[in-house]
N, C-alpha and C positions, 0 to 999 in steps of 0.2 A: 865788349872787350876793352876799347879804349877808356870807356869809364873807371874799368878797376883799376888801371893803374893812376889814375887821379886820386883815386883815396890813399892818405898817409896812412901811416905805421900806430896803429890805439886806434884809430877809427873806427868807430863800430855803427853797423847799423841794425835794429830787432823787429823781431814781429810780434804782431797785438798779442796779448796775453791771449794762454785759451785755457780752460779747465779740464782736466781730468778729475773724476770722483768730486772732492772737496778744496783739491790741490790746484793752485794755479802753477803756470808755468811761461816761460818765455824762450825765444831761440836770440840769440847774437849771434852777431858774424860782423867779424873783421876781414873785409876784401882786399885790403891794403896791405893786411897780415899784425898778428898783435907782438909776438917776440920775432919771428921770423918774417921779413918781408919779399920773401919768395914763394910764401904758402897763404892761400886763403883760411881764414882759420872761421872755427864755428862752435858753439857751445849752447847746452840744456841749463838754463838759469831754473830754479826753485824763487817761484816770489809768494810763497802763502808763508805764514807766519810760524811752522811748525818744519819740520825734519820729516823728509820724507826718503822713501827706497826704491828707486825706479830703473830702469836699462834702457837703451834705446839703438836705433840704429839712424847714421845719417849716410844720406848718396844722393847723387844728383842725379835726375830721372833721364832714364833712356841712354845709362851710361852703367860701365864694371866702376864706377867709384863710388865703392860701399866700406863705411867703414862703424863699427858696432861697438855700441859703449855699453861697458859690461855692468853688473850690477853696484851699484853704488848709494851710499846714506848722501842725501844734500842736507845740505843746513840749512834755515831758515834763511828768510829775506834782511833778516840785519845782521847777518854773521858776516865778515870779512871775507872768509875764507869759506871755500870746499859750499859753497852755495850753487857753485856752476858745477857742471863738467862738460868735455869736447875735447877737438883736436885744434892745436894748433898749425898741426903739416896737417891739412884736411886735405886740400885741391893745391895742385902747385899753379903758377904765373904763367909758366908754357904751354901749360894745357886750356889757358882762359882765352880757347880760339872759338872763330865759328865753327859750329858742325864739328866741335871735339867735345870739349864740356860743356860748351855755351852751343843755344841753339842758331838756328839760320838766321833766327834776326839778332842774334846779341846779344840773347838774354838767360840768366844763369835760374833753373830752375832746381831749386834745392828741397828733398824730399825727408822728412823725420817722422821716425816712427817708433813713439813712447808708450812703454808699457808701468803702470804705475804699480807698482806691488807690496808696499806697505805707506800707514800717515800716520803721524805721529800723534796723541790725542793727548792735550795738555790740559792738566788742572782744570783753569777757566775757560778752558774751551766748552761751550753750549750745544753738545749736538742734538738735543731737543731742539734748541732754538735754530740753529743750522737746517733740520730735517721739515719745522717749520716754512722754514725763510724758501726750503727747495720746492715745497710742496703750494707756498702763493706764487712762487714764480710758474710750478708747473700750470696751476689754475688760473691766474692773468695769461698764459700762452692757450688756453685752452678757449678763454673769455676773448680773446683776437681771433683764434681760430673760426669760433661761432661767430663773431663782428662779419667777417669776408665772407662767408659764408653766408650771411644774411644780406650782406649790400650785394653778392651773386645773384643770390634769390631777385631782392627786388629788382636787380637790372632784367633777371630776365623776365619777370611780370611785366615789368615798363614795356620789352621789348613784344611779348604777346599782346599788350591791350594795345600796341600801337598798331599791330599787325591787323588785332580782331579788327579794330576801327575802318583801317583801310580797307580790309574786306569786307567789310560792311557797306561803305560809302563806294564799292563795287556794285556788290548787292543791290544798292539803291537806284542806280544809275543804268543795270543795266534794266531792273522793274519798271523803269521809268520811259528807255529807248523801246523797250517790248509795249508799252502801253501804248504810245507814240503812233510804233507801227502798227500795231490793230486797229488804231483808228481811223489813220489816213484810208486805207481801203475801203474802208464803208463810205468814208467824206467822197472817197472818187466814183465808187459805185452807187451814186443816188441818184436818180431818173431825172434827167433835164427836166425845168420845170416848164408846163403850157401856157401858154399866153390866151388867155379866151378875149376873145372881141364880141362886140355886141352889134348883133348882125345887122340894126337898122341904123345906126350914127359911124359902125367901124372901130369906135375907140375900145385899146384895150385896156379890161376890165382892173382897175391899181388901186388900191385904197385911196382915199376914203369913198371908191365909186363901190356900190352895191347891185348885187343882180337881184332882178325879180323875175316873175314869169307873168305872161298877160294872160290875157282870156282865153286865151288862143294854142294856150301851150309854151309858147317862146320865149326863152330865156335872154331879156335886151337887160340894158344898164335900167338905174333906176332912175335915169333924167328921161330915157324916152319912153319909159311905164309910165311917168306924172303926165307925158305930151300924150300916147296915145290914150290912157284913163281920160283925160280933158276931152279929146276929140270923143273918143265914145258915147260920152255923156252928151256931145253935143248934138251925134249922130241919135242917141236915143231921143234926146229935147224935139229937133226934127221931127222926127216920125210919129211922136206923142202929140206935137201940135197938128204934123198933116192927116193925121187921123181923127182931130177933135175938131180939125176945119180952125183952127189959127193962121188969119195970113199973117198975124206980126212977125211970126217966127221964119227969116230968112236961111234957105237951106245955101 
C-alpha cells in the first residue's frame, strides 16, 4: 500500500506478453494513476501486428471490484491510438489498504479475463507458415516432454540397479555368515584327539616317530622295535650257539 503511492502520475508498469489464438496481448497498469491520480488505472494492450476483437473483464481477486470491458476492435501494435482499452477509475487510492483491495501482506492481486473473438488476416500474413511455426513448436514441446521423461526413466533404472546391488551384496553376506556358522559346529564337535604312548620308552607317539608291532603282538615306537629286534636276535644267536656247544658266544 505504501508502495502505490510512490509511483507518479504516467507511471506504468506491465505484464509479460501472453498469447491468445495467434494474438498477443499485454496488461498495463498505472498505480500512481494515468489522468486521474486518485484511481489505479489498467488497460488490455493488442501487441500483434493485425486488429483484433476481443472483451474482457478485469477485478481484483477476492474482492466486488469487477469491472468489464465490453466488446471492442484494437488496432495493431503501431497504431497510436484505440491499441489499448481499460479503465482509468479502475481501483480508487482509499481503498489501496490491507485486507480491502490489497491483501494481508500488501499486495494487489489483479485478475483479467480475455475472450478473443475475432483476428484480423492481412494480405502478407502466412498462416500456412504460422500453422507451420505452431505445429514445430507443438513438436520441440513434445520432444522435451519425451527428454524428462527419459532422464525419469533412467534415474529410476540408476535407482533399481543401485538397489539390485545392495541386495545383492546382502545376499552375499548373509551366504557367507550362514556358511561360517555351519562350519564352526562341526570344528567344535570333533572328538579330542588321543595321545598314544609306547608302552616300553613312554614317549608319545608325534611324527616323524612311527609305530610298529613286535613279535609279540605290541604296538611300541619304532626305536624300541630296532632295540628289542637287536636283543632278539641276540637272544636267538645265544641259544643257536648253546645248542651247537659255542662257548664263544657270551650269554
Amino acid at each position: 500500500d505504501k508502495k502505490i503511492k510512490t509511483f507518479r502520475v504516467g507511471r506504468e508498469i506491465h505484464s509479460k506478453r501472453f498469447k491468445i489464438g495467434k494474438s498477443t496481448f499485454q496488461i498495463q497498469i498505472y498505480p500512481g494513476g494515468n489522468d486521474d491520480k486518485k484511481y489505479v488505472a489498467v488497460y488490455l494492450h493488442n501487441r500483434s501486428d493485425w486488429r483484433v476483437k476481443a472483451k474482457g473483464k478485469f477485478s481484483v481477486k477476492n474482492s466486488d471490484n469487477l469491472l468489464e470491458l465490453e466488446e471492442e476492435y484494437f488496432q495493431d501494435k503501431s497504431s497510436d491510438s484505440r491499441n489499448s482499452w481499460g479503465f482509468k477509475q479502475f481501483m480508487p487510492h482509499v481503498r489501496c489498504k490491507r485486507n480491502d483491495l490489497l491483501t494481508g501482506n500488501g499486495l494487489l492481486t489483479l485478475q483479467v479475463d480475455v475472450e478473443l473473438l475475432e483476428e484480423e488476416v492481412l494480405a502478407e500474413r502466412d498462416l500456412t507458415q504460422e500453422e507451420t511455426t505452431v505445429k514445430l513448436a507443438s513438436l520441440e514441446q513434445e520432444v522435451l516432454d519425451q527428454k524428462e521423461q527419459i532422464n525419469s526413466l533412467q534415474k529410476s533404472i540408476k535407482k533399481m540397479e543401485s538397489k539390485s546391488q545392495s541386495q545383492m551384496n546382502e545376499l552375499k553376506n548373509m551366504i557367507r555368515e550362514l556358511s561360517v556358522s555351519n562350519r564352526t559346529p562341526a570344528l567344535q564337535q570333533q572328538p579330542p584327539r588321543i595321545e598314544l604312548e609306547c608302552p616300553v620308552c613312554m614317549e608319545v607317539a608325534k611324527p616323524p616317530m612311527r609305530l610298529k608291532q613286535c613279535g609279540k603282538g605290541h604296538i611300541i615306537c619304532d626305536s624300541c622295535h630296532t632295540k628289542a629286534e637287536g636283543e632278539a636276535n641276540a637272544q636267538w644267536q645265544a641259544e643257536e650257539a648253546d645248542r651247537v656247544g659255542n662257548p664263544n658266544i657270551d650269554l
